[in-house]
Backbone and ligand atoms as CSV (ligand in chain L), in Angstrom:
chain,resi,resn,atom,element,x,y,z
A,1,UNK,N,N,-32.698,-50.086,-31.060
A,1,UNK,CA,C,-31.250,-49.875,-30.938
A,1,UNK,C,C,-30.920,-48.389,-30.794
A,2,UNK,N,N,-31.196,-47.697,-31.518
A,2,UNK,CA,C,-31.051,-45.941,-31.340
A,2,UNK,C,C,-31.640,-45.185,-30.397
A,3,UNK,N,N,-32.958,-46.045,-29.805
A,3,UNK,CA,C,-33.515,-45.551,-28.474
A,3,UNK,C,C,-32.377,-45.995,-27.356
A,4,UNK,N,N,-31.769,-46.828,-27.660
A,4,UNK,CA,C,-30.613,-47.182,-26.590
A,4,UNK,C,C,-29.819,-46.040,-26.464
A,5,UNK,N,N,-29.335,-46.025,-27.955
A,5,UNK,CA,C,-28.564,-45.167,-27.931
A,5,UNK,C,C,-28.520,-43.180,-27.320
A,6,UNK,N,N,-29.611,-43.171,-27.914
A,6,UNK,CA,C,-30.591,-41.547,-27.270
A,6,UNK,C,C,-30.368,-41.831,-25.592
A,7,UNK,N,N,-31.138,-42.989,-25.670
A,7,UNK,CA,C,-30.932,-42.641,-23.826
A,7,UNK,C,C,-29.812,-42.689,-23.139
A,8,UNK,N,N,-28.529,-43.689,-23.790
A,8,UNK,CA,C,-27.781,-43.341,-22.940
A,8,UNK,C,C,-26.626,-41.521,-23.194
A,9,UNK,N,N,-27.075,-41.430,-24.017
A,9,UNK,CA,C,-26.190,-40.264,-24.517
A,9,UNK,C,C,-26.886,-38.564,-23.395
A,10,UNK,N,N,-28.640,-39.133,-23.604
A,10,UNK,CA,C,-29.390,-38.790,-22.014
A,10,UNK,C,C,-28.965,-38.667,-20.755
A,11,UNK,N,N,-28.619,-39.549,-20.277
A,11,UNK,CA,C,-27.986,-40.124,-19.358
A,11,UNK,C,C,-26.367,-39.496,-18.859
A,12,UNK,N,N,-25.873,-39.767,-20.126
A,12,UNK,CA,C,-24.524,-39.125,-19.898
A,12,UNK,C,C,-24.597,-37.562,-19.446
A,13,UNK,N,N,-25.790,-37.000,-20.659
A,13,UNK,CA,C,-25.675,-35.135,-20.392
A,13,UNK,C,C,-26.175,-34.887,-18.820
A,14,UNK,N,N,-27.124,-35.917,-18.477
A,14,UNK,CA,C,-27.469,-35.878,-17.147
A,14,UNK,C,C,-26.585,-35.408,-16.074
A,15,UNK,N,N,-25.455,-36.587,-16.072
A,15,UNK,CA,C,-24.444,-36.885,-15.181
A,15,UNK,C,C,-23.601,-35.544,-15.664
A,16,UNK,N,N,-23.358,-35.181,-16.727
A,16,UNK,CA,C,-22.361,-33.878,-16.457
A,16,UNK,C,C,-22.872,-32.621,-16.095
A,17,UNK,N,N,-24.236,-32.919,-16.354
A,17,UNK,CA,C,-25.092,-31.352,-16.144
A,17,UNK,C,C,-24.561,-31.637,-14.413
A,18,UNK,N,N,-25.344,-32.822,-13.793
A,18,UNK,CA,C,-24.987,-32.722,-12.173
A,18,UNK,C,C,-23.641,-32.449,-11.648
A,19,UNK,N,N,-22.535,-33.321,-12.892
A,19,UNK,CA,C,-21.288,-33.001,-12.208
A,19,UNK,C,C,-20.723,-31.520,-12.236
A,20,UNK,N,N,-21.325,-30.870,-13.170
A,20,UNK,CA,C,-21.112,-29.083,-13.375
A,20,UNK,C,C,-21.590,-28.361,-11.843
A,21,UNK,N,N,-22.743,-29.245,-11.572
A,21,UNK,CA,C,-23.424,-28.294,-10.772
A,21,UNK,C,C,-22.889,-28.199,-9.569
A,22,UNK,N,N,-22.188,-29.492,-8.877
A,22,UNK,CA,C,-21.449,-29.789,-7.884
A,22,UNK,C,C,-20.327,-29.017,-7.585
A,23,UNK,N,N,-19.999,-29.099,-8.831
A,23,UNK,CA,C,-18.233,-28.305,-9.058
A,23,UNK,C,C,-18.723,-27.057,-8.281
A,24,UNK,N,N,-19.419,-26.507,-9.398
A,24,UNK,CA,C,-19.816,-24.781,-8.914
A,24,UNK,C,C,-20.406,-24.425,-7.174
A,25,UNK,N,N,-20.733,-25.327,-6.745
A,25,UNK,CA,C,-21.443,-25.552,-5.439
A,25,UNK,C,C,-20.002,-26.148,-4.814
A,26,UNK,N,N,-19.046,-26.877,-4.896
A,26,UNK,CA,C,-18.232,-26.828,-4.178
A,26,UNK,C,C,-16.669,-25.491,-4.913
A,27,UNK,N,N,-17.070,-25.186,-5.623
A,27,UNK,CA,C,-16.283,-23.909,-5.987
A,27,UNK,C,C,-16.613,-22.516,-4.846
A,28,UNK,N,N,-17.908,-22.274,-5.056
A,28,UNK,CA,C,-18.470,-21.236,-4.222
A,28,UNK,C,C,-17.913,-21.628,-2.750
A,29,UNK,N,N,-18.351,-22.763,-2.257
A,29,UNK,CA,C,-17.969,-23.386,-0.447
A,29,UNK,C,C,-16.682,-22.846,-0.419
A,30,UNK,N,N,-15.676,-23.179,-1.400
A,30,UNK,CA,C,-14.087,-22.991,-0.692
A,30,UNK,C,C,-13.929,-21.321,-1.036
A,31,UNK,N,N,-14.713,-20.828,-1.612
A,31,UNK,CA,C,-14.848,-19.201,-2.061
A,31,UNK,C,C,-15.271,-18.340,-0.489
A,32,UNK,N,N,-16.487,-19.235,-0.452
A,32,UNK,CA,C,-16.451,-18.556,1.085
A,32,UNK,C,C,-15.866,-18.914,2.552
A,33,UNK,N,N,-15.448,-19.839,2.239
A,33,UNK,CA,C,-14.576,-20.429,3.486
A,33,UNK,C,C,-13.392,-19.468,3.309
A,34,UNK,N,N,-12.780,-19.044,2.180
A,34,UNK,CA,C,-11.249,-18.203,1.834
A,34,UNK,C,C,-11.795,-17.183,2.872
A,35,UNK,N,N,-12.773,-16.695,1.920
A,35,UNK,CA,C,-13.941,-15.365,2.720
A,35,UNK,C,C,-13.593,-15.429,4.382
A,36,UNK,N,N,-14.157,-16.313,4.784
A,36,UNK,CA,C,-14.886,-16.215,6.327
A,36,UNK,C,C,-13.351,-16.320,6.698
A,37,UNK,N,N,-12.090,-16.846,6.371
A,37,UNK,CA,C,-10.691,-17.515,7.173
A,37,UNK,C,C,-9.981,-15.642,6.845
A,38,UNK,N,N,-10.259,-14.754,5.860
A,38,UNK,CA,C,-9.926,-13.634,5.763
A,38,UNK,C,C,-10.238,-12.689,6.706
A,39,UNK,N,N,-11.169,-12.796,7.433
A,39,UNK,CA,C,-11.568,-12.235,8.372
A,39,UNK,C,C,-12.808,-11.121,8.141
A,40,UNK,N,N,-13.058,-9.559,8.666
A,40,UNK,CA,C,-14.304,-9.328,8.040
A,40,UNK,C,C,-13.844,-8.634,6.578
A,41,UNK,N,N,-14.748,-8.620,6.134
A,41,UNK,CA,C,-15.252,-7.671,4.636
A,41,UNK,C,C,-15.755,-7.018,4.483
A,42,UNK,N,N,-15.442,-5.880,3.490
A,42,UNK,CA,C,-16.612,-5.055,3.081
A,42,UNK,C,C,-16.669,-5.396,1.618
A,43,UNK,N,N,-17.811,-6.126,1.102
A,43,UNK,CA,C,-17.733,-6.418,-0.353
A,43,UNK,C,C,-18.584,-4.922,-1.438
A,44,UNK,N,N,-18.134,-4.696,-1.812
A,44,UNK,CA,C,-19.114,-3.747,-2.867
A,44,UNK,C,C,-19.580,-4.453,-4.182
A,45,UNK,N,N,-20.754,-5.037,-4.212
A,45,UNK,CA,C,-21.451,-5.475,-5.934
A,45,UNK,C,C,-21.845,-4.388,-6.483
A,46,UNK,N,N,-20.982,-4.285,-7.763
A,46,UNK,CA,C,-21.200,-2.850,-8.684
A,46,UNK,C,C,-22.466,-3.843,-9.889
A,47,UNK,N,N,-23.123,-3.178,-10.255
A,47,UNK,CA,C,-24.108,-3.095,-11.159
A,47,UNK,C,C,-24.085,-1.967,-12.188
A,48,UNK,N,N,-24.876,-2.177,-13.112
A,48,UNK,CA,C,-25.550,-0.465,-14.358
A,48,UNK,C,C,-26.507,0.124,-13.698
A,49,UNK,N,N,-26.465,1.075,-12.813
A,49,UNK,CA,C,-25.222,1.830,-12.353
A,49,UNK,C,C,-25.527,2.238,-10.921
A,50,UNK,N,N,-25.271,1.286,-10.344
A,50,UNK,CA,C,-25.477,1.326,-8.756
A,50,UNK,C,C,-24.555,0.077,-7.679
A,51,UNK,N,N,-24.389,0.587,-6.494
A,51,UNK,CA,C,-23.781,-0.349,-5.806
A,51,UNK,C,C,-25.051,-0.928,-5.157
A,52,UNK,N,N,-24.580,-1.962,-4.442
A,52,UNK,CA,C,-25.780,-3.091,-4.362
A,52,UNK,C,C,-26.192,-2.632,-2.535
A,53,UNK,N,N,-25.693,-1.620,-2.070
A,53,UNK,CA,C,-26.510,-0.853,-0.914
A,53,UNK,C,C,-26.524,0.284,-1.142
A,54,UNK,N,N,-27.749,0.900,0.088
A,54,UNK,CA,C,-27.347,2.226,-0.795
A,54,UNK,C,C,-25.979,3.229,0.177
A,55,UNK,N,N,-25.875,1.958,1.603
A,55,UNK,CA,C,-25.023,2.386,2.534
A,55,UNK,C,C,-24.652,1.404,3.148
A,56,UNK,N,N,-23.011,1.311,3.471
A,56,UNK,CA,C,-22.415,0.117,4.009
A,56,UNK,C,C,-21.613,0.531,5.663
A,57,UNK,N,N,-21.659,-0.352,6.126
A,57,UNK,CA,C,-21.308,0.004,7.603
A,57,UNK,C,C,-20.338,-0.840,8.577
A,58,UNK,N,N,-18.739,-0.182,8.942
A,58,UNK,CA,C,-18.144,-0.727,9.128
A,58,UNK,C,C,-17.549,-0.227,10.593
A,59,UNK,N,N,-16.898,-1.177,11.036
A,59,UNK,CA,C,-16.338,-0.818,12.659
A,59,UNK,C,C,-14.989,-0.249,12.571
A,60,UNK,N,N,-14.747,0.896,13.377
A,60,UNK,CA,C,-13.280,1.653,13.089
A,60,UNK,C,C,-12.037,0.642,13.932
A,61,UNK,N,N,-11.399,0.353,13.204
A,61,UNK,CA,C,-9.779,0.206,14.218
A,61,UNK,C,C,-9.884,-1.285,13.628
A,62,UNK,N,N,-10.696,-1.808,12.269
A,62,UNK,CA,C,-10.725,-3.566,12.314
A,62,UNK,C,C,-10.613,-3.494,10.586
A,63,UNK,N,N,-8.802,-4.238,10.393
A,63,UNK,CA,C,-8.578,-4.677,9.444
A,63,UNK,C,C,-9.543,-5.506,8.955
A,64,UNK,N,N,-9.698,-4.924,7.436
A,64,UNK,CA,C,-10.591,-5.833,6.538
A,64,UNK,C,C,-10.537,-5.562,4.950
A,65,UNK,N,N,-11.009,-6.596,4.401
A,65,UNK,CA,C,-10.829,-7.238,2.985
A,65,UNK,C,C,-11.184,-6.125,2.343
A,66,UNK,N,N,-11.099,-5.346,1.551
A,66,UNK,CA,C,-12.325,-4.623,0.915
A,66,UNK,C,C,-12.336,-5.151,-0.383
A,67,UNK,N,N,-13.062,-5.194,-1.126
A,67,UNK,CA,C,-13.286,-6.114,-2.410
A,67,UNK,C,C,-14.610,-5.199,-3.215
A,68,UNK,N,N,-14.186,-5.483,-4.351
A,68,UNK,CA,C,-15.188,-5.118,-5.562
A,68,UNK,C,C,-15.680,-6.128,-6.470
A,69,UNK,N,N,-16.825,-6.261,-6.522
A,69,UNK,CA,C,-17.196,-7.193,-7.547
A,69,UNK,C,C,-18.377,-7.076,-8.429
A,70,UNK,N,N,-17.824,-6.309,-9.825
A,70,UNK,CA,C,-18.297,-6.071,-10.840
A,70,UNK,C,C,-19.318,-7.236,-11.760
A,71,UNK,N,N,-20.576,-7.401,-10.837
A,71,UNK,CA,C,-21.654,-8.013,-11.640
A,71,UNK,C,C,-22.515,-8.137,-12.858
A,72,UNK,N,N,-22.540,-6.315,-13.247
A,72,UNK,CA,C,-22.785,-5.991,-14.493
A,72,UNK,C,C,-21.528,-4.690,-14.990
A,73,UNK,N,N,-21.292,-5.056,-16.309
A,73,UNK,CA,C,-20.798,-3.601,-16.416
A,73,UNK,C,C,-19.621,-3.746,-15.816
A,74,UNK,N,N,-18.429,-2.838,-16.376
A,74,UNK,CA,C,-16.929,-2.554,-15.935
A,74,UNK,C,C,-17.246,-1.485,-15.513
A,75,UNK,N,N,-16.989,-1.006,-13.683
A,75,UNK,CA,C,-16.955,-0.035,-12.952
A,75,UNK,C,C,-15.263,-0.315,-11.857
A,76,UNK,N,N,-14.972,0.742,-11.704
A,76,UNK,CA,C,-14.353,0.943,-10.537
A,76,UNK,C,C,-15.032,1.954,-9.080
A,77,UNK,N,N,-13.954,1.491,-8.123
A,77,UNK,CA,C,-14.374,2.056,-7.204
A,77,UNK,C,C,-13.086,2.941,-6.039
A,78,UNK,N,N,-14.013,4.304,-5.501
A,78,UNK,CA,C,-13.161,4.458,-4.920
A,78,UNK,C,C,-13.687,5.394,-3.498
A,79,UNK,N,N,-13.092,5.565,-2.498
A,79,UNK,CA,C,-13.932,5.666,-1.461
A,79,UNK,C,C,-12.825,7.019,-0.928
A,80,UNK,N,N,-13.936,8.207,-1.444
A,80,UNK,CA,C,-13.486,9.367,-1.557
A,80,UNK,C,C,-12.576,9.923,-0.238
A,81,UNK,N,N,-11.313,10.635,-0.059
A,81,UNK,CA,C,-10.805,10.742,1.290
A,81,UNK,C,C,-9.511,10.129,1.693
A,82,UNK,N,N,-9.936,8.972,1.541
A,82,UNK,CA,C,-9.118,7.740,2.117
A,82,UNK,C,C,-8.262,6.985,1.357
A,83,UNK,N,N,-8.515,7.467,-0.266
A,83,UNK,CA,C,-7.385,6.445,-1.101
A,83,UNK,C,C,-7.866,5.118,-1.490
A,84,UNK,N,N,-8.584,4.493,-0.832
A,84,UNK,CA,C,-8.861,3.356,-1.459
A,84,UNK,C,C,-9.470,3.182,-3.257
A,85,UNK,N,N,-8.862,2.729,-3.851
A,85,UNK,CA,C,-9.799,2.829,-5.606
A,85,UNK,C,C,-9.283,1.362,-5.391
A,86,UNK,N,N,-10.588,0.672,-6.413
A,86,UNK,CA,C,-10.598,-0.745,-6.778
A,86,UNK,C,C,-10.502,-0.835,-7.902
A,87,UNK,N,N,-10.518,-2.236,-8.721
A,87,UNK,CA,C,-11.262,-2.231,-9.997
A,87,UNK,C,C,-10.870,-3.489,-10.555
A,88,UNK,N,N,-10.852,-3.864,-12.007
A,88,UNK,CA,C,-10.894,-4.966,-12.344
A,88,UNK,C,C,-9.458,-6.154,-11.918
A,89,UNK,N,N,-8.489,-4.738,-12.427
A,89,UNK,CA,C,-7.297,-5.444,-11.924
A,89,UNK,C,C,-6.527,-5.417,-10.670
A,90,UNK,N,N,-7.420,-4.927,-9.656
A,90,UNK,CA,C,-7.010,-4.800,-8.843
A,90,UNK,C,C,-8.445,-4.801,-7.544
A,91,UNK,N,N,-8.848,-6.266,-7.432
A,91,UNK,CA,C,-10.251,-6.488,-7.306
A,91,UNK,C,C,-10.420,-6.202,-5.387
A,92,UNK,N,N,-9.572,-6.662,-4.687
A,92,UNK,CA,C,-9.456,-6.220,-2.919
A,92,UNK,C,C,-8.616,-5.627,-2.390
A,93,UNK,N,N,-8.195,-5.109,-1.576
A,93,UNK,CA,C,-7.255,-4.563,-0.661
A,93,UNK,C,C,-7.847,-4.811,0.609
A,94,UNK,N,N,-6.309,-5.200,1.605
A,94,UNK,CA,C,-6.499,-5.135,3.272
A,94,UNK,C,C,-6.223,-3.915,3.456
A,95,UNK,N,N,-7.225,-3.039,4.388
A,95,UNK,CA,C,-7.655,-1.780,4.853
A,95,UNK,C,C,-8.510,-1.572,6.077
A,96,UNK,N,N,-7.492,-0.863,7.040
A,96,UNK,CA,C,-8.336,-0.048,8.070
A,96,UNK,C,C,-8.523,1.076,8.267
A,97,UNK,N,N,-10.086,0.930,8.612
A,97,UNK,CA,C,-11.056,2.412,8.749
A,97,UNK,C,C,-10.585,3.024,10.020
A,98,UNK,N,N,-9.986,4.149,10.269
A,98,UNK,CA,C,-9.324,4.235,11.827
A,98,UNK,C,C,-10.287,5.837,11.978
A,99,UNK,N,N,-10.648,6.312,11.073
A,99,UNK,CA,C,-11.527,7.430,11.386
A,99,UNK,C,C,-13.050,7.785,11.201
A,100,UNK,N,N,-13.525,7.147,12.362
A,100,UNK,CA,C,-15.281,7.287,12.213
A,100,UNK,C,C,-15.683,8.786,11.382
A,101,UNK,N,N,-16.237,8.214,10.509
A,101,UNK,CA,C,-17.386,9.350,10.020
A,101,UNK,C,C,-17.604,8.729,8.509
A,102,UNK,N,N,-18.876,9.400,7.727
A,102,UNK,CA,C,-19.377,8.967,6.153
A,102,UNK,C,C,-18.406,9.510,5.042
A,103,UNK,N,N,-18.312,8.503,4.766
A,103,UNK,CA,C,-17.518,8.989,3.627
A,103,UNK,C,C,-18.489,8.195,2.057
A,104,UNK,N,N,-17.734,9.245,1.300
A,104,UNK,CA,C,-18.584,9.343,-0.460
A,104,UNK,C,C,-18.118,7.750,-0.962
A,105,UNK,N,N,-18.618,6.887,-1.580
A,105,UNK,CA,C,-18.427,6.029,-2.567
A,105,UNK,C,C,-18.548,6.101,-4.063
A,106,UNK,N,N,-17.792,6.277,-4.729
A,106,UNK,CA,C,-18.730,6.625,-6.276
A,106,UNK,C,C,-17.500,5.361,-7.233
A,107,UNK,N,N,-18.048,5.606,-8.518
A,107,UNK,CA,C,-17.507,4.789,-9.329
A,107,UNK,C,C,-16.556,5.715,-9.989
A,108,UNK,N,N,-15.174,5.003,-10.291
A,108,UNK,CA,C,-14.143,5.844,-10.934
A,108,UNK,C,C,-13.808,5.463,-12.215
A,109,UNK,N,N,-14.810,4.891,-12.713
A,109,UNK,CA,C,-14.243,4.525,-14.116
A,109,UNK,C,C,-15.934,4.791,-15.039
A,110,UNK,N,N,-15.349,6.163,-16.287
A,110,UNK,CA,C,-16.734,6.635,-16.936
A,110,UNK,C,C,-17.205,5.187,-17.848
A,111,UNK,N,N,-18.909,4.507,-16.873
A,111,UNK,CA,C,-19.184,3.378,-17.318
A,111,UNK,C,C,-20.435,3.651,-18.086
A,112,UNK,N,N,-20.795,4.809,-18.416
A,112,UNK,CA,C,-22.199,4.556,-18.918
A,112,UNK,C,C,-23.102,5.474,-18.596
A,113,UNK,N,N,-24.241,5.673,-19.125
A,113,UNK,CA,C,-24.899,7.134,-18.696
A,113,UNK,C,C,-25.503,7.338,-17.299
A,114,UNK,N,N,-25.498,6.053,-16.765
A,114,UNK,CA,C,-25.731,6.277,-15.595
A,114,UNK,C,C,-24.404,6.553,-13.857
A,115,UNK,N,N,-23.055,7.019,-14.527
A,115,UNK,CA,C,-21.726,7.029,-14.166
A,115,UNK,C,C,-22.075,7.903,-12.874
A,116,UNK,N,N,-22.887,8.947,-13.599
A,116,UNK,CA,C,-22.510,10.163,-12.624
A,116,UNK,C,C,-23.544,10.179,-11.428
A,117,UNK,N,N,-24.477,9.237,-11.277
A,117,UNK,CA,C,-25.365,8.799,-9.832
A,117,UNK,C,C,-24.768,7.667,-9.322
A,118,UNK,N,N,-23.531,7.038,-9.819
A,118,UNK,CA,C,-22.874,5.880,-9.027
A,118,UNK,C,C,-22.188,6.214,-8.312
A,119,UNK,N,N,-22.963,6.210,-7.009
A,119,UNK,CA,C,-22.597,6.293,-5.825
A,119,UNK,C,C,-23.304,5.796,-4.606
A,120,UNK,N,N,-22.512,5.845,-3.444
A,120,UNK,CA,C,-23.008,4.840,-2.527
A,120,UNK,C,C,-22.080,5.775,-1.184
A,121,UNK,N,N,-22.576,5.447,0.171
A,121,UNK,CA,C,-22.155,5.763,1.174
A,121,UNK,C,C,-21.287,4.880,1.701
A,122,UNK,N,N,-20.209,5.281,2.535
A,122,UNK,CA,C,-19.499,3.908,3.713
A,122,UNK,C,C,-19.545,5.342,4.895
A,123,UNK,N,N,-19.945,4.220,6.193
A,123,UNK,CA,C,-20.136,4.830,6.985
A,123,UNK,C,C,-19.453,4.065,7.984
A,124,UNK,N,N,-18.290,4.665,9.128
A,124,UNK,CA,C,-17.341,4.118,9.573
A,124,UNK,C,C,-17.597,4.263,11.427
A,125,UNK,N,N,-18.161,3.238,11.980
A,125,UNK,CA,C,-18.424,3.732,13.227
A,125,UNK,C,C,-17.322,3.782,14.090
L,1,CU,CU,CU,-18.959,4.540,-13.641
């Protein structure tokens, strides 16, 4: 009788572990469908204490998403020149690059001892 019981209680965690997993797998799909219907992006993944290229590369004269997304660690961002700063509460902005050349990326919010090498290139063709 209690082996009944074990298994179906088994059974049940089964079915929600799968139904979790679905969710998140159709959570992400409509995440990037928003994505792809926004048109292009420049995403920045901040980490301790690095952006997740060490150089990003974008076409001049073409509105786009710019977005931050803080994976480890509370960082901001801001893309020296041009005004753009990101950050938690204020995670994308629509922005066009209208003047080719490299510009500085660094983090604007003091995150940690590794603050002052967070940085990254955007390079605007
Ligand atoms: Cu920082």
């Amino acid at each position: 009788m209690q082996k009944w019981i074990m298994f179906s209680l088994f059974i049940i965690a089964c079915l929600l572990g799968t139904g979790v997993l679905f969710q998140n797998i159709a959570a992400r799909q409509a995440e990037m469908a928003h994505e792809a219907a926004a048109g292009p992006t420049l995403k920045f993944v901040a980490t301790n204490y690095q952006f997740d290229k060490p150089e990003y590369t974008v076409k001049a004269g073409e509105k786009m998403t710019v977005s931050l997304q803080n994976k480890e660690g509370l960082h901001a961002l801001e893309i020296v020149g041009l005004g753009v700063k990101l950050d938690n509460n204020t995670k994308s902005v629509e922005f066009t690059f209208d003047k080719p050349g490299t510009y500085e990326v660094h983090c604007a919010l003091p995150c940690g001892p590794g603050h002052a090498e967070m940085k990254t290139k955007l390079i605007v063709q």
